[in-house]
DRENMARSE-820317 format. One line per 2 residues: number of its first residue (from 1); their letters; for each residue x, z, y of N, C-alpha, C. Coordinates in nm, 3 decimals, always signed. Each point is the difference from the previous one (the first is absolute). Example, Ala and Ser with C-alpha at 12.3 -4.5 7.8 and 13.67 -1.06 7.14 Angstrom:
# residues 2
1> AS> +1.319:+0.780:-0.569:-0.089:+0.000:+0.119:+0.090:+0.000:+0.120; -0.035:-0.072:+0.105:+0.082:+0.006:+0.119:-0.077:+0.073:+0.109
//
This chain:
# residues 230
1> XX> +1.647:+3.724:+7.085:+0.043:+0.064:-0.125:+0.083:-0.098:-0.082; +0.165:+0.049:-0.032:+0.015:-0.083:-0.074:-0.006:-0.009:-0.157
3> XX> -0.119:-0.053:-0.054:-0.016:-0.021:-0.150:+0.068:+0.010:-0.041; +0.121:-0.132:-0.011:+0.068:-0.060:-0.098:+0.130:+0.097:-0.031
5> XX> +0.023:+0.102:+0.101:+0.085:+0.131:-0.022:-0.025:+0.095:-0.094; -0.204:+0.026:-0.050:+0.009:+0.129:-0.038:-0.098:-0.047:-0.048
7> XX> -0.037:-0.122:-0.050:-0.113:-0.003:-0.109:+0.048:+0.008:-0.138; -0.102:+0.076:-0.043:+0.076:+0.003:-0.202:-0.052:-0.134:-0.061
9> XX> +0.055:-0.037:-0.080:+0.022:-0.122:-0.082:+0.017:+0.021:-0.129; -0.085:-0.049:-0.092:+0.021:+0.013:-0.211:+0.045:-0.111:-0.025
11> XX> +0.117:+0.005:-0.080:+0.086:-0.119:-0.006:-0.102:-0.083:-0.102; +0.004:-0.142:+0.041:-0.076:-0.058:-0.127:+0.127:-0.126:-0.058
13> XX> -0.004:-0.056:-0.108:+0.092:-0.130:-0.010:+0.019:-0.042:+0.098; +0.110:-0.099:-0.027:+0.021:-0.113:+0.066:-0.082:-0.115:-0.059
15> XX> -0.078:-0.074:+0.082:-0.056:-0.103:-0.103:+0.042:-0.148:+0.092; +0.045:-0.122:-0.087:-0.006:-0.094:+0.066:-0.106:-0.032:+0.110
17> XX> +0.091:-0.023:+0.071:-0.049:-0.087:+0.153:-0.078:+0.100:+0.064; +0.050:+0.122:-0.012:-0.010:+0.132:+0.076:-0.045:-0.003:+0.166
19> XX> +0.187:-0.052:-0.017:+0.017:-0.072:+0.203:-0.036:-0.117:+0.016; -0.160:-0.029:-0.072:+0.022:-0.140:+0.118:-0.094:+0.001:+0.093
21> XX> +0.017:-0.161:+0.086:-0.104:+0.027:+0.132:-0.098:+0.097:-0.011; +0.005:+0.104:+0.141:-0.092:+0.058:-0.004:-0.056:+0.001:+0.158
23> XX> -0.119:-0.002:+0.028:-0.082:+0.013:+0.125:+0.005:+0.137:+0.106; +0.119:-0.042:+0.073:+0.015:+0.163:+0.051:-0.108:+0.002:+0.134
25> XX> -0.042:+0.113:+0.070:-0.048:+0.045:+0.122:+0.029:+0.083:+0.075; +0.021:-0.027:+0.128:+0.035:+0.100:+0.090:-0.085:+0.069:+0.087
27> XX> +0.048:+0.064:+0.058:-0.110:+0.160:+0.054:-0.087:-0.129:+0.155; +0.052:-0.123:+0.027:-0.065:-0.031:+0.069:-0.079:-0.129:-0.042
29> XX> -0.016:+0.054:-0.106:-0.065:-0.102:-0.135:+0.029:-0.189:-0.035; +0.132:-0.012:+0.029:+0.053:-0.149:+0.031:+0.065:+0.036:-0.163
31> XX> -0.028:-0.124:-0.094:+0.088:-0.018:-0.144:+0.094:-0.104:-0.013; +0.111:+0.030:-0.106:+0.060:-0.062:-0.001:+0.039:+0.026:-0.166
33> XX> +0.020:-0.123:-0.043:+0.022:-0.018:-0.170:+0.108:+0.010:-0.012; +0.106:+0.092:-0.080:+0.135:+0.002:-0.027:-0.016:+0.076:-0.108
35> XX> +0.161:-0.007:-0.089:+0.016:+0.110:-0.079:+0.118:+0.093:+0.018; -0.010:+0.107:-0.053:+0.139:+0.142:+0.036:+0.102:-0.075:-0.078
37> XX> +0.123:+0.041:+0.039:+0.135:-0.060:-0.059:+0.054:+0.071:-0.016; +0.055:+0.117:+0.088:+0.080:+0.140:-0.040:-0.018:+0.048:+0.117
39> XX> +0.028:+0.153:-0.046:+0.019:+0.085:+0.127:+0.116:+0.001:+0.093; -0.020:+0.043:+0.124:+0.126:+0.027:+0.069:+0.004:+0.145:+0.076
41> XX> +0.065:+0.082:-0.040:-0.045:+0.119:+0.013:-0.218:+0.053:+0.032; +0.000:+0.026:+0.094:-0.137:+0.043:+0.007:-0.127:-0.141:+0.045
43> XX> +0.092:-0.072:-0.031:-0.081:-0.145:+0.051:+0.019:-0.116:-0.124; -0.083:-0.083:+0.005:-0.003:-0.086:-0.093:+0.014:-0.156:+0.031
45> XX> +0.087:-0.074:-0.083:+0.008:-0.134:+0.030:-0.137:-0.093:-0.079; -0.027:-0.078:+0.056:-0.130:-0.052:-0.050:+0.015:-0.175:+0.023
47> XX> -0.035:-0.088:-0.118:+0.018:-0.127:+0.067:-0.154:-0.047:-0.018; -0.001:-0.105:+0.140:-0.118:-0.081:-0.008:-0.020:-0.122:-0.059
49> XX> -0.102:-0.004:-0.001:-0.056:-0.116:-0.084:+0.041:-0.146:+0.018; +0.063:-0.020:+0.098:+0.065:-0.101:+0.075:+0.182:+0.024:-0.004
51> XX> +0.038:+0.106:-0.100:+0.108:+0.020:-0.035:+0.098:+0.062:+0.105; -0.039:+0.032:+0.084:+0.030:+0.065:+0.158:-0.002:+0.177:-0.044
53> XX> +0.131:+0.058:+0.012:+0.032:+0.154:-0.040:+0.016:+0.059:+0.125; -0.042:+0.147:-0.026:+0.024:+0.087:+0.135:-0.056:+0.146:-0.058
55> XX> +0.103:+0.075:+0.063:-0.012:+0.138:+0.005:-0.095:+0.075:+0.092; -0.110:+0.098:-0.061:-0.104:+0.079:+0.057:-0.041:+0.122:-0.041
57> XX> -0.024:+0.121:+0.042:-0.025:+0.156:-0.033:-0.174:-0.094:-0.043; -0.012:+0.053:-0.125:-0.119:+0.031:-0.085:-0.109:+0.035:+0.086
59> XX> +0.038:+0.110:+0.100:-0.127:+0.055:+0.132:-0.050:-0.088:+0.045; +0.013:-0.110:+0.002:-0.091:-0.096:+0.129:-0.092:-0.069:-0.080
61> XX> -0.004:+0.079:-0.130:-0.114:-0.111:-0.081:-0.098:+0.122:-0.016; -0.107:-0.040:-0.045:-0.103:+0.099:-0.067:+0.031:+0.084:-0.082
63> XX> -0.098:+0.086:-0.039:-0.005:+0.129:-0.054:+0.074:-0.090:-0.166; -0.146:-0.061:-0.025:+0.057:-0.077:-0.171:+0.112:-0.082:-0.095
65> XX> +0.028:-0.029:+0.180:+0.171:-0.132:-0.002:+0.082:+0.099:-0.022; +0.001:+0.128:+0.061:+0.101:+0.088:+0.019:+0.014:+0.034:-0.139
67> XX> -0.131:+0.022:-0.090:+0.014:+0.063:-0.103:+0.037:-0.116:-0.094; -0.026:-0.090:+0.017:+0.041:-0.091:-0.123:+0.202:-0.048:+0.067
69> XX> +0.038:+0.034:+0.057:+0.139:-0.009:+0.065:+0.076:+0.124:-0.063; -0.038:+0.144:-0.008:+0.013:+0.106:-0.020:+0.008:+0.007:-0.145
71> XX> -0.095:-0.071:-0.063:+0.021:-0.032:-0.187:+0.092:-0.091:-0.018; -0.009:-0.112:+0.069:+0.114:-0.122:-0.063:+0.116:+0.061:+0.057
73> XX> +0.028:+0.116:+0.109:+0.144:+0.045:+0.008:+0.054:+0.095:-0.146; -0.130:+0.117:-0.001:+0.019:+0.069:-0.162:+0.073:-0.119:-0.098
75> XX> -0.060:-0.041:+0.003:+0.021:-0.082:-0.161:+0.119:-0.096:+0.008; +0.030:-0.050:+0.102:+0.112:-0.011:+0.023:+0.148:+0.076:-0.018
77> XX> -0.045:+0.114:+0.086:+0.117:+0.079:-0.031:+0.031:+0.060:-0.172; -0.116:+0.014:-0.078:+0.013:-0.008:-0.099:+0.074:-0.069:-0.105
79> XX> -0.018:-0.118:+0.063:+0.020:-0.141:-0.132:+0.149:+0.017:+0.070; +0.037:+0.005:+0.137:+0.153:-0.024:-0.011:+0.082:+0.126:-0.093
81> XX> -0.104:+0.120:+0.002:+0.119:+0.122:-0.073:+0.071:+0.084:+0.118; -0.018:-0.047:+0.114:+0.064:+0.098:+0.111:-0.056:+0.098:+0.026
83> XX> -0.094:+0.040:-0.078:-0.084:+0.125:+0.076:+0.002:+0.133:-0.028; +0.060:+0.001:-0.125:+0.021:+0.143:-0.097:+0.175:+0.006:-0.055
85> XX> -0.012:+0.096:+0.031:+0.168:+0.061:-0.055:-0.011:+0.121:-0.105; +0.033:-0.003:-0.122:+0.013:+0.072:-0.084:+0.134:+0.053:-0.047
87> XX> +0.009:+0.144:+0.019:+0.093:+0.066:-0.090:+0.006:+0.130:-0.076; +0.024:+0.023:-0.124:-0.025:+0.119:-0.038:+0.199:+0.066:-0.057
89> XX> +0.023:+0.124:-0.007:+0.086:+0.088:-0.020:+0.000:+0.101:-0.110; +0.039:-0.009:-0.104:-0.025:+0.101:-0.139:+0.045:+0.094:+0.051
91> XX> -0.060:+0.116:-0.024:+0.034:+0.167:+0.042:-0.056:+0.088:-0.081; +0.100:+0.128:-0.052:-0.070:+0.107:-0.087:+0.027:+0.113:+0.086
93> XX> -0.077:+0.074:-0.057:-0.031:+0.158:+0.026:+0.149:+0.064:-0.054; -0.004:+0.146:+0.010:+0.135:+0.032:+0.014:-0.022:+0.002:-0.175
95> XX> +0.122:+0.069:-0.065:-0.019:+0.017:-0.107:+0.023:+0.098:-0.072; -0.086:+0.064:-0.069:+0.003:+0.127:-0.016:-0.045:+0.063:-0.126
97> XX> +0.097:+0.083:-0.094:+0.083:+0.012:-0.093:-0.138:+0.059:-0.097; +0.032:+0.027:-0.089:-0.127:+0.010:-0.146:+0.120:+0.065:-0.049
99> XX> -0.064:+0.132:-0.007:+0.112:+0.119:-0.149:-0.129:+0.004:-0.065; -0.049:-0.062:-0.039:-0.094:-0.006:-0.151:+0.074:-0.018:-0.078
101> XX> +0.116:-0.041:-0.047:+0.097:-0.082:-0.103:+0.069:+0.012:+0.012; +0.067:+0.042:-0.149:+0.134:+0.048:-0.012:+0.114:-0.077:-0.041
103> XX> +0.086:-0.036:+0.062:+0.121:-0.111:-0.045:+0.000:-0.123:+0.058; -0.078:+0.022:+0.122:-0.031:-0.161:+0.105:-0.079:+0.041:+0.081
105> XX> +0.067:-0.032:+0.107:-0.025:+0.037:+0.164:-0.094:-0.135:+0.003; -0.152:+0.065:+0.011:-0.097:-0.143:+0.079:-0.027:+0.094:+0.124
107> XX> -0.019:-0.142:+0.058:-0.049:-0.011:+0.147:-0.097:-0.098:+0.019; -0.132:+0.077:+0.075:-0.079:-0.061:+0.020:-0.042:-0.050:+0.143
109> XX> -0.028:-0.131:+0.029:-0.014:-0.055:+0.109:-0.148:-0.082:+0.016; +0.019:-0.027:+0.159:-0.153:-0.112:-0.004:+0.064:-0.127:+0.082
111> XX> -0.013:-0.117:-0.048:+0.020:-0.099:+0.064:-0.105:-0.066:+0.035; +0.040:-0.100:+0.107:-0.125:-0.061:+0.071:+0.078:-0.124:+0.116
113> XX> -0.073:-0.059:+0.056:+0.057:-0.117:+0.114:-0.081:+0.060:+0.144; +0.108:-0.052:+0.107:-0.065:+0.032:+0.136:-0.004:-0.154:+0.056
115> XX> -0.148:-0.054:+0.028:-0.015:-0.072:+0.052:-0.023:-0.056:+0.136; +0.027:-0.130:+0.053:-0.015:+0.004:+0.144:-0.057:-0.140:+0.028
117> XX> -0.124:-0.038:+0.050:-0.063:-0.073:+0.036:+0.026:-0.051:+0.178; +0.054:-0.110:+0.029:-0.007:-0.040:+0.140:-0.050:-0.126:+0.016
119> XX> -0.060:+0.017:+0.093:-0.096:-0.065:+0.096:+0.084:-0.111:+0.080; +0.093:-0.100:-0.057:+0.087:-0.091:+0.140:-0.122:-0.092:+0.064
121> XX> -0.063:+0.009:-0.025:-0.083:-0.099:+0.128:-0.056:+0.067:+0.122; -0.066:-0.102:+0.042:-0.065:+0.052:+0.139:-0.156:+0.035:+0.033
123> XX> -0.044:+0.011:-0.106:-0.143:+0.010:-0.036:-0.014:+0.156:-0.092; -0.082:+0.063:+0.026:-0.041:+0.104:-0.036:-0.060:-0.023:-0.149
125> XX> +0.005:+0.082:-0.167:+0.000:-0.051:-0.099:-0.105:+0.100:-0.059; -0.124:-0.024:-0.065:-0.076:+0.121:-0.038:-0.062:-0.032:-0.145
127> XX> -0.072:+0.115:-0.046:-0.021:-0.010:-0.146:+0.080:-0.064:-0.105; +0.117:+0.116:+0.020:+0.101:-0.120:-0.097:+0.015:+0.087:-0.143
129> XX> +0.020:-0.004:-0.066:+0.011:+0.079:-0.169:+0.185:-0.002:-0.035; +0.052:+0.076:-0.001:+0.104:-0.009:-0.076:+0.005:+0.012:-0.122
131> XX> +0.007:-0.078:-0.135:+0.038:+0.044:-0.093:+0.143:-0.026:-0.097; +0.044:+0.122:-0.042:+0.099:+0.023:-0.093:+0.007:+0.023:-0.167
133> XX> +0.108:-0.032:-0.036:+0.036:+0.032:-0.141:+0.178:+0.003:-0.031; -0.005:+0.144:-0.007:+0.113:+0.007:-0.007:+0.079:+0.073:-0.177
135> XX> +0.124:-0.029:-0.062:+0.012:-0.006:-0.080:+0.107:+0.112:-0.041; +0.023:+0.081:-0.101:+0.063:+0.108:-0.064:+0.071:+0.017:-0.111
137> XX> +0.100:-0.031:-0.005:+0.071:+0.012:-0.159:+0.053:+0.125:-0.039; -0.082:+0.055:-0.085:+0.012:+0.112:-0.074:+0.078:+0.002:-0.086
139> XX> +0.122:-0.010:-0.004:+0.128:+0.024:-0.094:-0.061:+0.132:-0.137; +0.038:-0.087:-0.106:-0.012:+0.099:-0.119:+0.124:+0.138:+0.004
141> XX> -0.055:+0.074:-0.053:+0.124:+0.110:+0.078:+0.066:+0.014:-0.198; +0.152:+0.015:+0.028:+0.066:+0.000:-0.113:+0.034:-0.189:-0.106
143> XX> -0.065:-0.066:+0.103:+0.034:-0.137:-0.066:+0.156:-0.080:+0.021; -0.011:-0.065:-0.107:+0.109:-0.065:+0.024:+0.054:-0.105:+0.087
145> XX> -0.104:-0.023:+0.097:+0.011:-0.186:+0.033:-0.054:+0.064:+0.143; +0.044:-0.032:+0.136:-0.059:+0.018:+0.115:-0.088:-0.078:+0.009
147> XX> -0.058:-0.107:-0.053:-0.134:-0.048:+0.032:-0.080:+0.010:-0.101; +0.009:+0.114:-0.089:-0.118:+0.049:-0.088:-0.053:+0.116:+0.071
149> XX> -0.141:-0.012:-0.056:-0.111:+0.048:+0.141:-0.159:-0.082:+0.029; -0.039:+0.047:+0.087:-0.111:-0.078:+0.047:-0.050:-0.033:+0.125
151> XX> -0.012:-0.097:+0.033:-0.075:-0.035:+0.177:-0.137:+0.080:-0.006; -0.040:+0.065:+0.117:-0.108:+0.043:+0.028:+0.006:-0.096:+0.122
153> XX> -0.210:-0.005:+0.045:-0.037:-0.089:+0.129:-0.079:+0.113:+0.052; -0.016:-0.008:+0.163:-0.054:+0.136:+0.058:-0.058:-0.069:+0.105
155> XX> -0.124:-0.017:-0.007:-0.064:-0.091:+0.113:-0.084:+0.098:+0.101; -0.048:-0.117:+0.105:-0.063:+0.101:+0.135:-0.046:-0.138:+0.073
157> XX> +0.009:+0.092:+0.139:-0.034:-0.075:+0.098:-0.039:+0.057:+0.151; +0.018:-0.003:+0.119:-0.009:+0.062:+0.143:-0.057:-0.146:+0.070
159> XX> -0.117:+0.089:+0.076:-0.085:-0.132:+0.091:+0.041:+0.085:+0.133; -0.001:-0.125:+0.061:+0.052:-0.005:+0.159:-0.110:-0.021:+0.088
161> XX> -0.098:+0.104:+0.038:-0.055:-0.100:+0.072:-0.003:-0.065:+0.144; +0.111:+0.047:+0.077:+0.028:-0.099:+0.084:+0.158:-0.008:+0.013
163> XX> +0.091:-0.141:+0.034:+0.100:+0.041:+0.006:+0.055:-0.078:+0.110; +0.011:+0.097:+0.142:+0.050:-0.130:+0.149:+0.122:-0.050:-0.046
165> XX> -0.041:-0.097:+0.145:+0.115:-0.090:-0.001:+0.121:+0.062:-0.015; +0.121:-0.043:-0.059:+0.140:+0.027:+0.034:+0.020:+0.134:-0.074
167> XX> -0.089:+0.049:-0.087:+0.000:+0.132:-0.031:+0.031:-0.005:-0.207; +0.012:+0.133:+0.005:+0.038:+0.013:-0.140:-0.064:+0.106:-0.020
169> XX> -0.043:+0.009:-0.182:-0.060:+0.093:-0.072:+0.044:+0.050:-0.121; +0.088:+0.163:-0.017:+0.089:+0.009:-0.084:-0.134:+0.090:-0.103
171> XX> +0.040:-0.007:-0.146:-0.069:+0.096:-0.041:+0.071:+0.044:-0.179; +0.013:+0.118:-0.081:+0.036:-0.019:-0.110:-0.102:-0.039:-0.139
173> XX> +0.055:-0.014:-0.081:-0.054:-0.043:-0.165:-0.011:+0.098:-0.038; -0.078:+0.029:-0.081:-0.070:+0.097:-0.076:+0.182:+0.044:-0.091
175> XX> -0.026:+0.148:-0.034:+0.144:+0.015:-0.052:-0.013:-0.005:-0.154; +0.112:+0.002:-0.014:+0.020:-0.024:-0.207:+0.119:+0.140:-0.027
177> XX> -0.081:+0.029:-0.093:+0.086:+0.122:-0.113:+0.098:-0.055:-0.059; +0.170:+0.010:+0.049:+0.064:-0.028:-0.069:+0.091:+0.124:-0.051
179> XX> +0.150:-0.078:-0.087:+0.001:+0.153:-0.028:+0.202:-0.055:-0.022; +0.131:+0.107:-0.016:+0.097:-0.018:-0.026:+0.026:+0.098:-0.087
181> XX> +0.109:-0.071:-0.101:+0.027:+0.158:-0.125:+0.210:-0.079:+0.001; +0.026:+0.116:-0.036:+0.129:+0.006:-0.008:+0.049:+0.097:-0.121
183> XX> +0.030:-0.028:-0.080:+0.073:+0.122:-0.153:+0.098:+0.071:+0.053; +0.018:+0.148:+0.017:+0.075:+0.072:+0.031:+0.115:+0.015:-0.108
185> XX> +0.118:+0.073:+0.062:+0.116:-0.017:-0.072:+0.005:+0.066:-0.094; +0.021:-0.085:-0.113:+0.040:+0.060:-0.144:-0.178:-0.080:-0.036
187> XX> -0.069:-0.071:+0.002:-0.119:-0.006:-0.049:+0.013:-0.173:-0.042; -0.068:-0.053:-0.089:-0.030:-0.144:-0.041:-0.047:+0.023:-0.032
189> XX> -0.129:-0.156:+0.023:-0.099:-0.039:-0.073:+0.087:-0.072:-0.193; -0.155:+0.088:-0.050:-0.001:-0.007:-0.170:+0.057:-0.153:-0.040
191> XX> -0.073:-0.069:+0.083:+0.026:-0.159:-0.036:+0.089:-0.070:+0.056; +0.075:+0.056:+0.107:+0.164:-0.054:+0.073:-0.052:-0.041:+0.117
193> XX> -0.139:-0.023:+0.082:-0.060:-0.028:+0.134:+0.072:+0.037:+0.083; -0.007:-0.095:+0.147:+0.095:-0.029:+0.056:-0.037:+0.220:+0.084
195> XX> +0.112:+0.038:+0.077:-0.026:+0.106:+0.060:-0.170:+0.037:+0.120; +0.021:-0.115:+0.043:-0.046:+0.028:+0.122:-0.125:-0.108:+0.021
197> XX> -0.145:+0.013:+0.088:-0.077:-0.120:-0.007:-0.048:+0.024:+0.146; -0.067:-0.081:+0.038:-0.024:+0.022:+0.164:-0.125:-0.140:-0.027
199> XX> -0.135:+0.101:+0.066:-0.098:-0.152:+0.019:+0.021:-0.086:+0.141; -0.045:-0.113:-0.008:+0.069:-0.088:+0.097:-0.095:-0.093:+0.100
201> XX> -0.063:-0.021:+0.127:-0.060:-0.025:+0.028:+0.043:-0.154:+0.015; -0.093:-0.108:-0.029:+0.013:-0.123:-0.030:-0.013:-0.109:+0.103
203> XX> -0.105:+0.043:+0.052:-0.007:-0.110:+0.116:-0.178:+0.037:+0.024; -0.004:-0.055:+0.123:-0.117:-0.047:+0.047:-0.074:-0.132:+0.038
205> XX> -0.106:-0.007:+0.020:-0.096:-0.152:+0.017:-0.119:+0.017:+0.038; +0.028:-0.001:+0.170:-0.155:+0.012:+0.070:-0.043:-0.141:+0.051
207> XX> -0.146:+0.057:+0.009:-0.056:-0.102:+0.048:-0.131:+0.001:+0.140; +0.015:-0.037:+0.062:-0.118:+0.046:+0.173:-0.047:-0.120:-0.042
209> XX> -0.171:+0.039:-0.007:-0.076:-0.065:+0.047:-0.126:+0.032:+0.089; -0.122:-0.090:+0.063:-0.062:-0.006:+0.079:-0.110:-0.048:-0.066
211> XX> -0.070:+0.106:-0.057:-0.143:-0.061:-0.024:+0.049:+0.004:-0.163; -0.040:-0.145:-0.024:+0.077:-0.039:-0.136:+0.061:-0.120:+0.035
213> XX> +0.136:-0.004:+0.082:+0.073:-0.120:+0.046:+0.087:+0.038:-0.007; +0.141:+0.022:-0.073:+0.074:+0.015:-0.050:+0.118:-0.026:+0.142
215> XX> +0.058:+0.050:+0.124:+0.071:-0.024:+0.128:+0.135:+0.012:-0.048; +0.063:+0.060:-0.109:+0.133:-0.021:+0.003:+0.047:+0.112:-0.135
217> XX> +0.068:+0.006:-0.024:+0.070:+0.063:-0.135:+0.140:+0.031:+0.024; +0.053:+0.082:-0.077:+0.174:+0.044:-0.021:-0.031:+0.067:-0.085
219> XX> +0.175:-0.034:-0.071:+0.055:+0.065:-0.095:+0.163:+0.034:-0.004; -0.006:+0.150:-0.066:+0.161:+0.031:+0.014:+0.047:+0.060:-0.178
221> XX> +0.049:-0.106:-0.050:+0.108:-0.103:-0.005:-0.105:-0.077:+0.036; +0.006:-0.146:+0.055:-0.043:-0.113:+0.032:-0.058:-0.082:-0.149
223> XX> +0.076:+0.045:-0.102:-0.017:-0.060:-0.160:-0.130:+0.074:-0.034; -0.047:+0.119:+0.063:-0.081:+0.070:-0.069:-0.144:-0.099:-0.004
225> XX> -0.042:-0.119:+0.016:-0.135:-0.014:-0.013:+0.019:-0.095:-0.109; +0.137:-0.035:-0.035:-0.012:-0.142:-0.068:+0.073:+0.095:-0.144
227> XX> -0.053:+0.118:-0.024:+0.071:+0.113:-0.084:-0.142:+0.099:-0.047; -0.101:-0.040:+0.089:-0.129:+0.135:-0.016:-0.094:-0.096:+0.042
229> XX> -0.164:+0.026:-0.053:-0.082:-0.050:+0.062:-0.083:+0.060:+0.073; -0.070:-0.008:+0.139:-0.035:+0.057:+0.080:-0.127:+0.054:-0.087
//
């Protein structure tokens, strides 16, 4: 059976001196003291204690070596950042017209983000939490200034609970009531406001984690975290 393929793993820190010497055993019970160095595809480089390196599949050790090989690969792939790919896409609903009101064509819409979670590693990824917060500028309708108005925040979140290797997990954000008005011809606002207002979807800022270990984050604009606090 190979373990180190399909055992689940809870990410814990990284804590100093993680990788060091460790007492491995093999299935024909002979040890040898080394520590993991990196992976090489489905096999692992390991150096000995005598500073002597060499490449070996995880299988030829015990059930427990396997598993403590199988965590220091997790956490690895973690700390480098290669393991998760994030992207999300602003998208509204169609939009569709409001004759409640006379002398300005509104249109009402729902906006929201489509998200996509991928998996680039080679290890199978489980109990993971996505969470989001995504942002809404509600344009004052009849104002003078295009950035008079207000940000709205619309939070959530989608758990994964398993996600294979090489694979991706798309899913959407909860939607937001927005809305468009336009003054029909021959009509002005009392106070000289500009014609027309349109709410505006702002950006997003997710975040996947595992447990409560925080695996990786994005944001679209990229400015948005050093602009909002999580």
């Amino acid at each position: 059976m190979r373990i180190y393929t399909v055992i689940t793993i809870v990410l814990l820190s990284i804590l100093p001196g993680f990788a060091e010497y460790y007492e491995f055993t093999d299935a024909q019970g002979r040890t040898i003291t080394a520590k993991p160095i990196r992976m090489v595809g489905t096999q692992v480089e390991i150096e000995r204690d005598d500073g002597s390196k060499f490449t070996v599949s995880p299988t030829i050790f015990v059930t427990k070596d396997q598993e403590y090989l199988a965590k220091w690969a997790k956490e690895q792939l973690f700390v480098s950042g290669d393991v998760l790919k994030i992207t999300a896409k602003s998208s509204t609903t169609r939009k569709q017209k409001d004759d409640s009101s006379r002398g300005v064509e509104i249109k009402r819409f729902k906006g929201f983000y489509k998200v996509k979670v991928v998996n680039e590693s080679d290890m199978d990824l489980t109990d993971l939490d996505v969470k989001y917060r995504y942002y809404v500028f509600k344009n004052d309708i009849a104002a003078d200034k295009r950035s008079s108005g207000q940000t709205i925040k619309v939070t959530g979140q989608s758990k994964i609970s398993t996600l294979p290797k090489r694979s991706d997990f798309e899913f959407e954000t909860k939607h937001s009531e927005m809305m468009e008005t336009d003054l029909e011809s021959g009509y002005r606002w009392a106070g000289g406001g500009k014609p027309k207002s349109e709410d505006e979807l702002e950006g997003i800022w997710v975040r996947v984690y595992q447990g409560k270990n925080l695996i990786t984050e994005f944001a679209n604009p990229s400015s948005l975290p050093k602009k909002e606090k999580w």
